[in-house]
PADRENRO-809310 format. One record per residue (C-alpha): x, y, z; residue number from 1. Coordinates in pm, whole numbers. Example, Ala and Ser with C-alpha at 12.3 -4.5 7.8 and 13.67 -1.06 7.14 Angstrom:
// PADRENRO-809310
+--------+--------+--------+-----+
|      X |      Y |      Z |   k |
+--------+--------+--------+-----+
|   1230 |   -450 |    780 |   1 |
|   1367 |   -106 |    714 |   2 |
+--------+--------+--------+-----+
// end
This chain:
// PADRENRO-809310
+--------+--------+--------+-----+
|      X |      Y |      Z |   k |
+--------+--------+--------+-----+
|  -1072 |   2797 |    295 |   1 |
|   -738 |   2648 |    238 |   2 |
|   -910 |   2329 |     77 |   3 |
|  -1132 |   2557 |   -160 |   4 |
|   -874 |   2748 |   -304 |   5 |
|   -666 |   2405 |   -364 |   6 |
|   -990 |   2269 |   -546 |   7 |
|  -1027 |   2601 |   -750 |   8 |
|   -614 |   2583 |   -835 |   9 |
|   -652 |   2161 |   -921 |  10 |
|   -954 |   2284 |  -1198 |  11 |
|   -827 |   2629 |  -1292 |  12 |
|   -445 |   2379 |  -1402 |  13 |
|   -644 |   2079 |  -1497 |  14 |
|   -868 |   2288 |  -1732 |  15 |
|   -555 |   2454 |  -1840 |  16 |
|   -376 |   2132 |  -1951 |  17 |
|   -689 |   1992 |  -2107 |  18 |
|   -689 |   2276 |  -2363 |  19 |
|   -361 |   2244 |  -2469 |  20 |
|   -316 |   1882 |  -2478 |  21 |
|   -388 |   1710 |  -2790 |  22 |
|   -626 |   1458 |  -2825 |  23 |
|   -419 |   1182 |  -2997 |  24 |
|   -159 |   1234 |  -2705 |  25 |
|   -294 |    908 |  -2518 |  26 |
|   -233 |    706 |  -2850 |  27 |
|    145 |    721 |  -2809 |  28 |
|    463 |    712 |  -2615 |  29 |
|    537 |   1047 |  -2617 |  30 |
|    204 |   1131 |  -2505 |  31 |
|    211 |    872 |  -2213 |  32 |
|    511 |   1026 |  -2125 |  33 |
|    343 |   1355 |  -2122 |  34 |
|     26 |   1232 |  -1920 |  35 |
|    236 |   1041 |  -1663 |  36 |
|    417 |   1430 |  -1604 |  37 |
|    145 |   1568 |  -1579 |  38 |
|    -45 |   1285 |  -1302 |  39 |
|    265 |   1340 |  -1107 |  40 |
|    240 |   1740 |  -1097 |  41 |
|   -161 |   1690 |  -1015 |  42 |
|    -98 |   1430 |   -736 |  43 |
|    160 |   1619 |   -551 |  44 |
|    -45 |   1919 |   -580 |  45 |
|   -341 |   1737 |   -395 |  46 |
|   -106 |   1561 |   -153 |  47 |
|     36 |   1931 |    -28 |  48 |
|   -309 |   2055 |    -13 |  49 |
|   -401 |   1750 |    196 |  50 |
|   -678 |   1610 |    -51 |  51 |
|   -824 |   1311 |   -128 |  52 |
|   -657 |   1109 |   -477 |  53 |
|   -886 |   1092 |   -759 |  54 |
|  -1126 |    818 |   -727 |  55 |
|  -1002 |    734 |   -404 |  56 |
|  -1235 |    486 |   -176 |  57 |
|  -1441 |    608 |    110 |  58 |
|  -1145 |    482 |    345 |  59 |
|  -1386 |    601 |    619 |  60 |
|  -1603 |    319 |    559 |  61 |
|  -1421 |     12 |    535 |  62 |
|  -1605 |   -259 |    737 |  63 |
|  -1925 |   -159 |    520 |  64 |
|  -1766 |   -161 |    207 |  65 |
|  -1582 |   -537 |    299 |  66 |
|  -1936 |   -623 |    381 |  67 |
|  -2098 |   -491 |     39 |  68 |
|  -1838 |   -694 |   -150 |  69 |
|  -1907 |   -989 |     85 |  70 |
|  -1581 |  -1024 |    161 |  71 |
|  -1405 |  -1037 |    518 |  72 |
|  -1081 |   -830 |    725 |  73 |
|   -834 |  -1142 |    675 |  74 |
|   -954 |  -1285 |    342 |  75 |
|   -699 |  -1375 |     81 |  76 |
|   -529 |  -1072 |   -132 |  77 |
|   -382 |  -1012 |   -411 |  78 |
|   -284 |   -675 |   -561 |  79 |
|   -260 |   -528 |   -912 |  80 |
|    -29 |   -244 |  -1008 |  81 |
|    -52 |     -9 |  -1339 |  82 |
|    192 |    238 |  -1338 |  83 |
|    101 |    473 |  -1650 |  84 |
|   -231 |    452 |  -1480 |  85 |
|   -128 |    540 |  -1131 |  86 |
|   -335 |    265 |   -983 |  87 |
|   -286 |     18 |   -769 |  88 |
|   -588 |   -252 |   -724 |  89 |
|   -658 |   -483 |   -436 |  90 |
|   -803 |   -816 |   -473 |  91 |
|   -954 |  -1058 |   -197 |  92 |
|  -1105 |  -1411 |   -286 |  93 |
|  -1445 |  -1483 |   -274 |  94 |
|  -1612 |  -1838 |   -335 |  95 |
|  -1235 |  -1963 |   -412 |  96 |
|  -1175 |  -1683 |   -659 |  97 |
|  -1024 |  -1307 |   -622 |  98 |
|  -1275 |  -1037 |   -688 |  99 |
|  -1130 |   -610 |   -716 | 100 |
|  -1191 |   -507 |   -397 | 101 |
|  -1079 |   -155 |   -429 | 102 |
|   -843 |     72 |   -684 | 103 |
|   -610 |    343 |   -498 | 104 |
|   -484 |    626 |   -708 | 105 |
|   -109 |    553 |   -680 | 106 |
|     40 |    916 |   -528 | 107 |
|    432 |    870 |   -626 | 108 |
|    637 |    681 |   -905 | 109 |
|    903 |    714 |  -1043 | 110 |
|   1114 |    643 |  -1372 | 111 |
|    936 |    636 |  -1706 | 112 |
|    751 |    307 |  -1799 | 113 |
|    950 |    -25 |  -1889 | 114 |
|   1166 |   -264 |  -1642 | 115 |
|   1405 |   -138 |  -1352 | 116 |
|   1758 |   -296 |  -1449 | 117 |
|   1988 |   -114 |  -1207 | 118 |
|   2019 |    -39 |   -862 | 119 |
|   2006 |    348 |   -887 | 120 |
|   1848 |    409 |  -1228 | 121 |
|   1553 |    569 |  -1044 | 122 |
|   1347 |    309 |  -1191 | 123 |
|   1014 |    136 |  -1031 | 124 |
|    995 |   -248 |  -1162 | 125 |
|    783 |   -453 |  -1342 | 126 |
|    701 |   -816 |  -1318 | 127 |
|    521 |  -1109 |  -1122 | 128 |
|    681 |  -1053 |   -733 | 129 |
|    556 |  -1240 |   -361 | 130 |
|    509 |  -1040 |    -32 | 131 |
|    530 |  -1255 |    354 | 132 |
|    507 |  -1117 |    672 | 133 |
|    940 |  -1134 |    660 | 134 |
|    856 |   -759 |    437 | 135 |
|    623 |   -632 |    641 | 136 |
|    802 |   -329 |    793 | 137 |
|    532 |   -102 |   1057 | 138 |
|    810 |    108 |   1156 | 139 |
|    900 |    261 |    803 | 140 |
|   1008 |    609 |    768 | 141 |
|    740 |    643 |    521 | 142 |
|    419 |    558 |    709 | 143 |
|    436 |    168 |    718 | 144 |
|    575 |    -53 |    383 | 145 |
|    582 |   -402 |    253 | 146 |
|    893 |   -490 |      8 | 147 |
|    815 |   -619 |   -325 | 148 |
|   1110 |   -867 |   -290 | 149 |
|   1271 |   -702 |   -601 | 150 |
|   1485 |   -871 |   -758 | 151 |
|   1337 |  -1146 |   -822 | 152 |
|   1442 |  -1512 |   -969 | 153 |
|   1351 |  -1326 |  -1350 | 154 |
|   1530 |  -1031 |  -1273 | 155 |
|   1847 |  -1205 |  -1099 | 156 |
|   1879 |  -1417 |  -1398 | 157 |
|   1867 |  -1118 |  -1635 | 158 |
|   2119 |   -942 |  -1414 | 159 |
|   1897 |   -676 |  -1275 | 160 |
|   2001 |   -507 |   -936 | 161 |
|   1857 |   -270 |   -690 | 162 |
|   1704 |   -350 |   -346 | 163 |
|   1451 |   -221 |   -104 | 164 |
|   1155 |   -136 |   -363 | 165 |
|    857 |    -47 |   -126 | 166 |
|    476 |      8 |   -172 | 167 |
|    490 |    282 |    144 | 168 |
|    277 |    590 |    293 | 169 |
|    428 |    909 |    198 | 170 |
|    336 |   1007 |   -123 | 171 |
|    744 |    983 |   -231 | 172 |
|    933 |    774 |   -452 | 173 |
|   1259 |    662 |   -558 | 174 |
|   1191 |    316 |   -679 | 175 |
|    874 |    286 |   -509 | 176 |
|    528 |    304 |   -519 | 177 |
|    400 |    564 |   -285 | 178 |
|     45 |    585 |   -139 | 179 |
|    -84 |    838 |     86 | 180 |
|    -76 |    773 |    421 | 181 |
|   -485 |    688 |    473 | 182 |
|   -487 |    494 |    136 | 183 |
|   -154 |    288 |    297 | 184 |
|   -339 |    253 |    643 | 185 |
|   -609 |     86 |    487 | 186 |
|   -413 |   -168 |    247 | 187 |
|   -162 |   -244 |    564 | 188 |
|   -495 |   -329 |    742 | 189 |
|   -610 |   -571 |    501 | 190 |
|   -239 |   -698 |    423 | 191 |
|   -148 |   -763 |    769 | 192 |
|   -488 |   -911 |    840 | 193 |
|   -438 |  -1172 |    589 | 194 |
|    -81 |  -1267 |    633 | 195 |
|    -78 |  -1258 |   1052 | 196 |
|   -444 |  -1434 |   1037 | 197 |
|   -312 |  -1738 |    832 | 198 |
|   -523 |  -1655 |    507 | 199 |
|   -217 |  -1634 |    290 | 200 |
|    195 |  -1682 |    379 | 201 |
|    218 |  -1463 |     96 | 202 |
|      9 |  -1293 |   -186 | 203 |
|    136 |  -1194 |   -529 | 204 |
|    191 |   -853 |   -665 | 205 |
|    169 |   -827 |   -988 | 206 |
|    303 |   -466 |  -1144 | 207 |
|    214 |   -358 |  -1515 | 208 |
|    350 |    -89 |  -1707 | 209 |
|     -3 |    -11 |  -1824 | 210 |
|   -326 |   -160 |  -1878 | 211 |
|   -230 |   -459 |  -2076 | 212 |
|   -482 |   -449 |  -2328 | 213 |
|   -469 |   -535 |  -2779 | 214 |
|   -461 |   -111 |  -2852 | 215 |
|   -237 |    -10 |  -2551 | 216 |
|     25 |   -301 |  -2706 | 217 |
|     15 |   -218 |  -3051 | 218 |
|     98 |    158 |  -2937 | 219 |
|    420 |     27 |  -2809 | 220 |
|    519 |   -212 |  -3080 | 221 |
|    839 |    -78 |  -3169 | 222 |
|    926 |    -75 |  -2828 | 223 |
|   1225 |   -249 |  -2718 | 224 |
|   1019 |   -379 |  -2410 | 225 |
|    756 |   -514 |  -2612 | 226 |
|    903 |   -873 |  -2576 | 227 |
|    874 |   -846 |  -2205 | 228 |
|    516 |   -680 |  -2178 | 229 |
|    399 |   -966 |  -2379 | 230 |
|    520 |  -1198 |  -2162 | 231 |
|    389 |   -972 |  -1882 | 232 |
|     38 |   -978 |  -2042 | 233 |
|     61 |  -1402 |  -2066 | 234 |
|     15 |  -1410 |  -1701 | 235 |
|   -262 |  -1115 |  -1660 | 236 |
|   -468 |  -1260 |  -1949 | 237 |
|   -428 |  -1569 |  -1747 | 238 |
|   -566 |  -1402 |  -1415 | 239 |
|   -820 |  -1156 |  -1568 | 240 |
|   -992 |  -1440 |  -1768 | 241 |
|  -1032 |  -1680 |  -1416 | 242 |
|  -1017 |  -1449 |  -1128 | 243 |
|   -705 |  -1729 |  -1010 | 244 |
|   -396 |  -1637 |   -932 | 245 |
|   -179 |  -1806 |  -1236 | 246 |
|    101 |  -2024 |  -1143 | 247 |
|    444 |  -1871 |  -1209 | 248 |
|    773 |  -1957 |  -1295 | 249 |
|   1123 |  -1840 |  -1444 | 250 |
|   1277 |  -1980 |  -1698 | 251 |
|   1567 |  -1863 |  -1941 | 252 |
|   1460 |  -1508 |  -1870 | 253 |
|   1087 |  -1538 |  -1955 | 254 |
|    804 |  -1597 |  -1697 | 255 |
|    634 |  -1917 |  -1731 | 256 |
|    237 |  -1895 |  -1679 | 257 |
|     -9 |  -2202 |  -1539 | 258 |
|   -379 |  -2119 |  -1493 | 259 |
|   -410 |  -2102 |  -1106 | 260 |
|   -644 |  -2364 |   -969 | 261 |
|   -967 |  -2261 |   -793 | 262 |
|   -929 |  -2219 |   -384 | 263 |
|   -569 |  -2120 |   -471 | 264 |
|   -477 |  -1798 |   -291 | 265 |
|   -116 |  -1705 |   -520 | 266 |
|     98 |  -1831 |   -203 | 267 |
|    379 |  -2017 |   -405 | 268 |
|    698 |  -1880 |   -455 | 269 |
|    845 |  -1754 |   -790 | 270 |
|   1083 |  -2000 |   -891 | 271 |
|   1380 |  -2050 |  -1156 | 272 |
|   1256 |  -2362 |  -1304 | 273 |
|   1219 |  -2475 |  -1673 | 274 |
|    893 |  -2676 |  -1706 | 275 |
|    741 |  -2792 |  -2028 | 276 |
|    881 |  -2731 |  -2386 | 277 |
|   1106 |  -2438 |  -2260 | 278 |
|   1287 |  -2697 |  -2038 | 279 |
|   1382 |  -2879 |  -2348 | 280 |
|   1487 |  -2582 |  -2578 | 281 |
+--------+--------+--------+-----+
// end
């Protein structure tokens, strides 16, 4: 009973907010602003009433599913993060290149879109970052959590602070990106599996502030972030067009990008080193 009348309160606000949302809102940064509010509102709504996120995988069936994408417990990862979207994608290689294993509905972020610059601005990052079993941390007062490893070589050498930024159970954030609890059982399984198996010393995170495609980036033109998201979308363009993790490096506050070579499993380091014509500039 208690689940029904949470379903018929999710449709009765979601059909409520339909009607009296515009249908340019999408098109702009106001109206992300206004669709990200709203996600959050409909996400903790279904966390208290102990539902299932939208589009969530059937976490009950995970050794099928692994099987269906002909992929194994232990294979290489490699996760994807897009935070107006509230998803959060994980990636295991197959035939020496990563395939989208499975999309979780992010439950909890917070800030507003754009980089985090300051420890205690509330802010979840964005960037290229590198996870080993050294952030692994079972015992976390939020269901189990693996740190980012924020800041980073870019953001160190931009001046950015803050510390501790978690992808955690919970479904609460500060920082963070917070799962549910089954949606974080299952990714610790396959994270753990991988970097205590000897697949991977460490698999890259990459975290987006949307979907980094031609219309989404001309929305935010006049942004004053737009120099970094195109840098940003230098590396996914990279990884969407091979299915390889791209090479990374810092340089003069900017990410450097190498296509990743086949077989490669993203287990390099992020390093501040000028390569190319940026190291003679």
């Amino acid at each position: 009973m208690r689940a029904l009348l949470a379903i018929v309160v999710l449709l009765a606000a979601g059909a409520a907010a339909f009607l009296t949302m515009p249908m340019w809102l999408p098109k702009f940064p106001d109206g992300d602003r206004a669709l990200i509010k709203y996600e959050r509102s409909q996400r903790l709504m279904r966390w208290s009433f102990g539902l299932p996120m939208p589009g969530e995988p059937d976490l009950d069936r995970l050794p099928e599913r692994l099987a269906d994408a002909g992929v194994k417990e232990g294979s290489p990862i490699l996760i994807r993060i897009f935070k107006s979207e509230f998803e959060l994608e994980l990636w295991m290689q197959r035939d020496g290149v990563f395939r989208r294993f499975a999309t979780y509905a992010v439950c909890r972020w917070s800030g507003r879109i754009g980089p985090k610059e300051r420890e205690g601005d509330g802010q979840a990052p964005e960037g290229f970052y590198t996870v080993d079993s050294t952030a692994l941390n079972p015992n976390s007062r939020w269901y189990r959590s693996f740190n980012l490893g924020y800041p980073n070589a870019f953001d160190r050498a931009l001046g950015r602070t803050g510390s501790l930024i978690m992808v955690h159970g919970g479904c609460a954030s500060i920082g963070c990106f917070a799962m549910t609890n089954a949606q974080m059982r299952e990714i610790w399984q396959l994270v753990t599996a991988t970097l205590q198996g000897g697949a991977q010393t460490r698999f890259q995170v990459q975290v987006y502030p949307f979907r980094m495609t031609p219309d989404r980036m001309a929305n935010y033109a006049a942004s004053p972030n737009i120099g970094f998201w195109k840098n940003l979308k230098e590396g996914s363009d990279l990884f969407e067009a091979s299915g390889l993790p791209p090479k990374i490096s810092t340089c003069k506050g900017r990410y450097q990008f190498a296509p990743g070579d086949k077989g490669s499993t993203g287990a390099d380091s992020i390093d501040d080193k000028c390569t190319g014509e940026a190291a003679k500039s």
